[in-house]
C-alpha positions, 0 to 999 in steps of 0.5 A, spaced: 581 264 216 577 263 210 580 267 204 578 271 198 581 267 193 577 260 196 570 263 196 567 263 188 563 269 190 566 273 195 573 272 190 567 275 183 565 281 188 573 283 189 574 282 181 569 287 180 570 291 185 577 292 184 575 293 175 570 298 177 575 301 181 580 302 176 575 305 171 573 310 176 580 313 178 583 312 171 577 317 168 573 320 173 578 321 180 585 322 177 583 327 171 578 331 175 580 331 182 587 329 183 591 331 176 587 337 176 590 341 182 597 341 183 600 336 187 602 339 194 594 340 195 592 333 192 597 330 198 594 334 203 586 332 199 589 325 199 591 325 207 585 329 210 580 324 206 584 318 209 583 321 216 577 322 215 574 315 212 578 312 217 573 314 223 567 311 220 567 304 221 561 302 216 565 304 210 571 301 213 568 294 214 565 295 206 571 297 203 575 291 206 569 287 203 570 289 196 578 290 196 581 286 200 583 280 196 586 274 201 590 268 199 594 264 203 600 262 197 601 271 199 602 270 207 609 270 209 614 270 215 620 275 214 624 277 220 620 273 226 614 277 224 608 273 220 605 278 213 598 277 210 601 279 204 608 282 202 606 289 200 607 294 204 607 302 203 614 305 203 615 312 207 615 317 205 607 318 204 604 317 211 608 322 215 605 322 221 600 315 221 594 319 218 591 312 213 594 306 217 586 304 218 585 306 210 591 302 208 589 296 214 582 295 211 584 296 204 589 289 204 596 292 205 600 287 209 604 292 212 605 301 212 612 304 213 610 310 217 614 317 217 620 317 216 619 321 222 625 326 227 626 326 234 623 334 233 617 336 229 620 338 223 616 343 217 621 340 211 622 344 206 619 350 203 614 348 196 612 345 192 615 339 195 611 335 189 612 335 181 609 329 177 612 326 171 608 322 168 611 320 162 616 316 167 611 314 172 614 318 177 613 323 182 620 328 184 620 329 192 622 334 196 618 334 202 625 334 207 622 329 212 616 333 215 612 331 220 610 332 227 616 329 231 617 322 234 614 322 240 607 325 237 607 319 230 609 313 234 604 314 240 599 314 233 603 308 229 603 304 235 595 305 236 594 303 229 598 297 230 595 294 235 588 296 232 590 293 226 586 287 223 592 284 220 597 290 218 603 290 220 606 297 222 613 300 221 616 306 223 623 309 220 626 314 223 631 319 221 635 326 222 631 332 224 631 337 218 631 343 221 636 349 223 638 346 229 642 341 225 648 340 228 655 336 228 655 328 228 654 328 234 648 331 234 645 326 229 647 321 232 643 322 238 638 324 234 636 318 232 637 314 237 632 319 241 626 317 236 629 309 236 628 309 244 621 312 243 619 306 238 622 300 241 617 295 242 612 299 240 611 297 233 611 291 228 618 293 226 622 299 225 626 303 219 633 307 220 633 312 214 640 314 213 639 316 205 633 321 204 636 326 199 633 333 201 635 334 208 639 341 209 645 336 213 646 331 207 648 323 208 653 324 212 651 316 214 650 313 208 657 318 204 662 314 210 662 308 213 666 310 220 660 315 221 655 310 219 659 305 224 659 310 230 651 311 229 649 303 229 654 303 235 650 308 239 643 305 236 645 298 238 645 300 245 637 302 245 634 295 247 628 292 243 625 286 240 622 288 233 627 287 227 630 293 225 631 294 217 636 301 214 634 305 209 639 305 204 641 310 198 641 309 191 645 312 187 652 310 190 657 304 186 657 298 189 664 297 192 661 304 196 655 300 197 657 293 199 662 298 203 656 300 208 653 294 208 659 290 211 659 296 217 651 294 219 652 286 218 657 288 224 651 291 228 643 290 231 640 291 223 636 285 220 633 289 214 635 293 208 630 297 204 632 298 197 633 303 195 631 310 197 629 316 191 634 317 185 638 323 185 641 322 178 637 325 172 641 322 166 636 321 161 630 324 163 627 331 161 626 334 168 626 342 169 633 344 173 629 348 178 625 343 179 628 340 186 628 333 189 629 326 189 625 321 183 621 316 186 617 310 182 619 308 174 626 310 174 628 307 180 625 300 178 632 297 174 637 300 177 633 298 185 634 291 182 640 291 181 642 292 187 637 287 191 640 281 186 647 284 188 646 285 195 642 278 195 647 273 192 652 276 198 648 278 203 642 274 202 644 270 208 644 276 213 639 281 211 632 281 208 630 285 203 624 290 203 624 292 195 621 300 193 621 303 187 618 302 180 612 296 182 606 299 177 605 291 175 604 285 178 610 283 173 614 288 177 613 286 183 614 279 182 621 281 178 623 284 185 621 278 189 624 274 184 631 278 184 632 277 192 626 282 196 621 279 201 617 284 202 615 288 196 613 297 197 611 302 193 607 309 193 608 312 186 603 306 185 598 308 188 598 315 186 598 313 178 594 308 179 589 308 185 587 306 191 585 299 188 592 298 186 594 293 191 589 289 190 591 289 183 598 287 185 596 281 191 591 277 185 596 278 180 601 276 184 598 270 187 597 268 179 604 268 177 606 264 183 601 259 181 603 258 175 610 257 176 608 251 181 610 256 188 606 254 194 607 261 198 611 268 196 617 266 200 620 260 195 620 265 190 625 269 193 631 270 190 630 265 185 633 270 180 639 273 184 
């Protein structure tokens, strides 16, 4: 394939695309149409707009033209599946596979989509959003809404296999709903959906961590239940690589203590790490509900990824979230031990332009430091 980075014009035409783009959010669509309603609407604005755009294949097609920067030194080999590139969406923001075309023409190597249930779930009541732009963040309170897994994996394996070069993952986790039941329960939860989606995406995420459901952590809070639910999903048979969404805020010895339980089992992934519950140091309303995303997570996430790659970088690959604003931080994350890199607080902050930001800037700091491709820069740090 010929890539961006190879040909002088297309590679000028991407660079001003890209700083034209970046203009046009920063004082025209973030101000006036995304900052000026409050944060639920401009999701639902966001997704109806992506869903839309996505059905016109002219657009499409200029889109990818003007921001999709390729390069090869980018292009990566994680758990037996090839990447364009190391950047990916991180659940969260695609609940049911609305802007996988979107995403694929705009240059991400992967999306996760979901986290999806086995049962079509409302979430929890609204808001669900509150931006806290002095920290770049976003406090989430969403509760796993989705159409249900049956629905979301029918559309996210249509999405992979009309895919140009996006990989697609789908995460799964517990239905937040009133029929919550024993552990039992959520153990079959899950492994109804893992049976839906094994086989039928790039890759599949088990979300053990997300903080605002009505059932808590039961996995992520007791290794022995975190054993009984890997011991049921070992038996699903399926070929894609399968990562764990683990949870942010627990001391090492705790985490390191999950991590040897799903050594023992069919994981080849960790997602690190999900929202941060903690509030210490920020100034964030008490009645304000939810989980942190984006700049608070970013120091805390790579502790953990150095520690959990210095004793578990020979069993898991890791996929970094939280706090990736810059090319600096993504290249912090790969260097301290992630092979793949995602976000989503980016994009809100920055623009739909911010991947290819994050891919040039990248690709230059590799360069610099005598690297050939994004893989031999992981971990080096750790």
């Amino acid at each position: 394939m010929g890539f961006v980075a190879n040909d002088f014009w297309h590679d000028a035409v991407n660079k001003a695309t890209t700083d034209l783009f970046t203009f046009g959010y920063r004082h025209v669509v973030k101000p006036r149409m995304v900052f000026n309603i409050p944060p639920d609407k401009a999701h639902e604005r966001m997704i109806s707009f992506c869903r839309a755009t996505g059905r016109n294949p002219p657009l499409m097609w200029l889109l990818r033209e003007m921001l999709d920067y390729t390069d090869p030194v980018l292009e990566t080999t994680v758990m037996g599946v090839d990447f364009e590139n190391p950047f990916g969406l991180s659940a969260g923001l695609d609940k049911n596979c609305d802007m996988a075309t979107v995403l694929d023409h705009a240059g991400f190597g992967f999306e996760t989509v979901g986290s999806i249930t086995s049962r079509p779930c409302a979430g929890n009541d609204r808001p669900w959003f509150h931006r806290l732009p002095e920290y770049d963040s976003m406090l989430v309170h969403v509760g796993l809404a989705n159409d249900g897994s049956d629905k979301v994996i029918r559309r996210a394996e249509h999405a992979w296999t009309a895919s140009r070069s996006m990989q697609v993952s789908i995460s799964i986790a517990r239905t937040n709903d009133d029929l919550v039941g024993d552990l039992d329960e959520g153990i079959e939860d899950y492994r109804i959906s893992l049976e839906r989606a094994a086989n039928r995406t790039a890759m599949v995420e088990v979300n053990i961590s997300c903080p605002n459901t009505r059932a808590g952590e039961p996995f992520s809070s007791d290794p022995e239940n975190l054993d009984r639910l890997f011991a049921t999903l070992d038996t699903v048979e399926r070929e894609q690589p399968t990562l764990v969404k683990m949870p942010y805020d627990l001391p090492w010895p705790r985490f390191k203590e999950l991590l040897d339980v799903l050594s023992g089992h069919n994981v080849q992934g960790v997602t690190l790490c999900n929202l941060r519950k903690d509030r210490q140091g920020l100034s964030v309303p008490r009645e304000w509900l939810g989980g942190l995303s984006g700049s608070p997570t970013f120091a805390g996430g790579n502790a953990l990824i150095r520690r959990t790659y210095r004793e578990f970088g020979h069993r898991f690959a890791i996929a970094g979230v939280g706090g990736v604003f810059t090319p600096e931080q993504a290249y912090e994350k790969i260097r301290s031990g992630s092979s793949l890199v995602m976000f989503i607080s980016s994009l809100m902050y920055r623009g739909p332009q911010q991947i290819t930001v994050l891919k040039r800037g990248l690709a230059n700091l590799l360069r610099r430091d005598g690297f050939d491709r994004v893989s031999q820069a992981v971990g080096i740090d750790a």
